[in-house]
N, C-alpha and C positions, 0 to 999 in steps of 0.2 A: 682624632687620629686613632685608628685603631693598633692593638699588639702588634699585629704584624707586618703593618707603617714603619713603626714608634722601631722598632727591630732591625729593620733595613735602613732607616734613618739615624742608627748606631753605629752600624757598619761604615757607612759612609762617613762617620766623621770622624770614627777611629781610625781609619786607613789614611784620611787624606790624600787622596790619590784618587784616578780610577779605579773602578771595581765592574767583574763581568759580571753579567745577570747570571753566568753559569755556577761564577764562586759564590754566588749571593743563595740561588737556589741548593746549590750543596748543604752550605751551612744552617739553612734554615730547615732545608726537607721540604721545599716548595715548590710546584715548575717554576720556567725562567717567565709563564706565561703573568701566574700568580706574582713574579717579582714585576715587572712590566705595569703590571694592572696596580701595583700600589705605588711605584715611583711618581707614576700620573697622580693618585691619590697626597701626594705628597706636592705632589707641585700644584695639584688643584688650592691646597693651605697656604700655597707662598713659599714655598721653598724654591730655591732655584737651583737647578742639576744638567748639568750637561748629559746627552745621552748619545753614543758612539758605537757602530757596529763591531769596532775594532778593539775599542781600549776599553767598553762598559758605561759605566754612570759613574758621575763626578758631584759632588754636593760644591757648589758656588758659594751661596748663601744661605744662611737662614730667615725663617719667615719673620714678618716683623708681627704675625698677630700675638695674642696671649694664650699660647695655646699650652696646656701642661709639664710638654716637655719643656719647652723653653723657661721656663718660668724656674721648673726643677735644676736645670744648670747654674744656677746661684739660690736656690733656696737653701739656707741653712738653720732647720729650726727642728725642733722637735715633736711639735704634732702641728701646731699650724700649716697649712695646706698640706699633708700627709694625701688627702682626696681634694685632688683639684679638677673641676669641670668647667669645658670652655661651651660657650655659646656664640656664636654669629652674632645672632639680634636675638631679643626677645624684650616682653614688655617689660619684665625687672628681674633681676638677678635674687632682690628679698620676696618674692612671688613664689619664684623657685623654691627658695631656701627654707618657705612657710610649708610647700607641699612636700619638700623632704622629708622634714623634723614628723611632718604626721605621718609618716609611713616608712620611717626608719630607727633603730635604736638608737639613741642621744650619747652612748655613749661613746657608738658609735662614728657617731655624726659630729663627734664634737672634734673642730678644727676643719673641718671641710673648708673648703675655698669654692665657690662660685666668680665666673667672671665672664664678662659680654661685651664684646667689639661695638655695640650699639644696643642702646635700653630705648626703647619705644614708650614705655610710658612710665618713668622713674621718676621717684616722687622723693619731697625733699620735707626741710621741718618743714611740719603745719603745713602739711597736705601739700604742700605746692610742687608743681612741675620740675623734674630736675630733667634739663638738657644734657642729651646724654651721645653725644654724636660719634661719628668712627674718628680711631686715635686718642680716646679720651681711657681711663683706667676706669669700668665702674666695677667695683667687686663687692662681694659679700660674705662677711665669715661667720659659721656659725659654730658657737661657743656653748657650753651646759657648764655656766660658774660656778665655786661655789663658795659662794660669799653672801653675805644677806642683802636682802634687795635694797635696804638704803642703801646700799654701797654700789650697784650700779654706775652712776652715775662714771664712777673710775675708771669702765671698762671707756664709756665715751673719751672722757682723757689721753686714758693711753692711747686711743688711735689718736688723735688729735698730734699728741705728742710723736708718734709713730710716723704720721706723714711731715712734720715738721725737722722731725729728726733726719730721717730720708734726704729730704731736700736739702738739708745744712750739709751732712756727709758729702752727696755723693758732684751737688754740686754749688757747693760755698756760697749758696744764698742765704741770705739771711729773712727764713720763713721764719712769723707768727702766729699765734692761736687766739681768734676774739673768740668772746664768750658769745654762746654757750661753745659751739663746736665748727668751726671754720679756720681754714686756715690761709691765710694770708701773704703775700711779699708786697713790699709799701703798702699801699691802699687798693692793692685789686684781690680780690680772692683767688684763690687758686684751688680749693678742694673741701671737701663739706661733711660730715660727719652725722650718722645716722643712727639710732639702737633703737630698736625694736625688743621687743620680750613675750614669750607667753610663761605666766606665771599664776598659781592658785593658792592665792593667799601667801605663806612664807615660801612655797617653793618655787622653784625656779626651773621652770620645764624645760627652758633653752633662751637663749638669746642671739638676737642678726645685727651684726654691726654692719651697716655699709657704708661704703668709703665710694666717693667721685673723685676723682683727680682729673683738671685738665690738663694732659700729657702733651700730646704731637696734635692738637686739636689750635683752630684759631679762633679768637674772642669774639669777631661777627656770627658766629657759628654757635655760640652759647649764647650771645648774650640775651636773644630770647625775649624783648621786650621788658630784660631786668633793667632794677634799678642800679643794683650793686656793680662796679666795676668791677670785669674778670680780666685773666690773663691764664697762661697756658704754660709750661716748662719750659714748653719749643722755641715760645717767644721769650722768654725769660735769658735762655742759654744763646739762643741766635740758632739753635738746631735740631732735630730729630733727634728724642732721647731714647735710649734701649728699653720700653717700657716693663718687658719681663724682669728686668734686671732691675729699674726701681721699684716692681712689685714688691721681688722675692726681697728687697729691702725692708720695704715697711710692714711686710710680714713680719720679717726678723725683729723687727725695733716694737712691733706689736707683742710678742708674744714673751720681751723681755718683760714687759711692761706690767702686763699681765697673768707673769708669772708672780710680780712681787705682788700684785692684787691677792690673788690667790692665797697669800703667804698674811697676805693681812698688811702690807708694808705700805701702806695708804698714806702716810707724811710723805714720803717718800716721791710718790707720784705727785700730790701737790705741790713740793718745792718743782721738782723740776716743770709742771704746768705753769706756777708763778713764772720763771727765769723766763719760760718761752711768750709771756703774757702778751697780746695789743690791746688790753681790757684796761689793764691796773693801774691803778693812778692816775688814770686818764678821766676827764668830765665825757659824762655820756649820756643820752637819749637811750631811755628803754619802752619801751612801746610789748603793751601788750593786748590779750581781747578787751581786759578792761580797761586798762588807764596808760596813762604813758608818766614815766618818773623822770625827772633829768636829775645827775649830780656826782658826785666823783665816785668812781668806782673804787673801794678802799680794797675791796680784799676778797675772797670766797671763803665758803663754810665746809665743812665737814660732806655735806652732800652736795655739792657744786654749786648752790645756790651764791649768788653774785651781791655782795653787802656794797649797798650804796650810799653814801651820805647827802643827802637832799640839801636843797637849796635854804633851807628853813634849820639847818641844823640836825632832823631828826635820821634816823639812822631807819636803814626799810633792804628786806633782804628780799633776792628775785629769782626763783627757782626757772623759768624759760620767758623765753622774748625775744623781739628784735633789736639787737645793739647796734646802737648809731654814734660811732664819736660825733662830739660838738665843740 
């Protein structure tokens, strides 16, 4: 949506009413031809407007995509998506976010929002395909921490915590987090958790958390020849969720989160990761390239690493893998 969309699509919601393309081109200083030419641009997005010889243009609805404005009518944060860019399709939102950071100032850059109605080729841990269809949330935030790279690990939490919090707020589910970075209601997943970094030696040139959510998307449509059970919000609540509005949520619950990173307030985020746990205390299969461990998952360490007590008594900590309750 361009300035002078995004302008006319102001108008219209302020008045609630009709508006003549005459008042519209006054206030703006545009012909009525230029106002004409962006209404259409405006409904090409999904908006929907009455248009009348007599009484002007009327705004019905709003679009259901994730497109900046929308998104900014409940965002309440401080720099987290300050730069928010929407995309149709594209192969991935941390693609994008990778040719940004080389060709723009991180300090920039840091808080940007990337987000795409459909990711063509998004990839998930350990390489693998992430299903990414229309109605689903796939975004990408990009962050320039400044914490030391063991501490990484936090930033992945917080989102974890961020979309789990989301869900419990806005709609009384009782979402979980298995380890390492998934979030869950009962036993189906719901949304997946990403970090990426470029970093040289102790600094930290930037980092791309991406987040999947499946939103208004349905489970044949993901499931993608996976093994793991999914589920979706839509099917969760019984209906089409306002996805801008649980964006600018887990924005918001993201960048609490990672404010107190920032701050060094690392207990902090761990208790509440524990509280939201479906890892802990539970017996579990961990499968990795090399070996696979079973045994109860007792607790995590200081850098996420997942402490398991094995079947033989000996205690073995597990910094990534596949978690399997058993």
């Amino acid at each position: 949506m361009n300035e002078t969309a995004e302008k006319i699509l102001t108008i219209l919601e302020d008045k609630k009413a009709p508006v003549s393309g005459e008042d519209i081109s006054k206030e703006l200083g545009i012909t009525r031809s230029a106002v004409w030419k962006q209404i259409n641009e405006l409904k090409n997005i999904g908006y929907q407007i009455n248009s009348s010889r007599t009484e002007g243009y009327e705004l019905v609805s709003a679009t259901t995509r994730l497109v900046p404005h929308e998104i900014r009518k409940y965002l309440k944060t401080k720099f987290i998506g300050h730069d928010i860019r929407h995309f149709e399709s594209t192969p991935s939102t941390t693609w994008i976010a990778k040719d940004l950071c080389k060709n723009t100032d991180m300090e920039k850059a840091n808080g940007t929002v990337l987000v795409a109605e459909v990711q063509t080729g998004g990839v998930g841990r350990l390489g693998r395909a992430w299903f990414s269809p229309k109605g689903g949330i796939w975004t990408t935030i990009i962050i320039k921490p400044h914490v030391p790279i063991d501490k990484l690990f936090f930033i992945t939490m917080a989102g974890s915590i961020a979309v789990a919090r989301a869900i419990r707020q806005m709609y009384d589910i009782g979402a979980l987090i298995k380890w390492p970075n998934d979030i869950y209601i009962g036993d189906k997943k719901i949304s997946g958790i990403l970090l990426e970094l470029s970093a040289e030696a102790d600094q930290i040139h930037y980092c791309l958390l991406g987040i999947g959510i499946d939103a208004n998307v349905k489970p044949e449509d993901l499931q993608g020849g996976m093994k793991t059970p999914v589920t979706s919000l839509s099917v969760e609540t019984g209906e089409d969720i306002n996805r801008a509005q649980f964006l600018a949520t887990v924005l918001r619950e993201f960048e609490r989160r990672y404010e107190l990173i920032e701050e060094g307030e690392f207990v902090s985020i761990i208790r509440e990761w524990k509280s939201l746990s479906l890892t802990l205390e539970k017996r579990v299969r961990i499968t990795t390239p090399r070996k696979t461990i079973e045994g109860e998952a007792m607790d995590i360490d200081d850098h996420g690493a997942l402490i398991i007590k094995k079947d033989n008594g000996l205690i073995e900590k597990v910094l990534s893998g596949d978690c399997t309750p058993i």
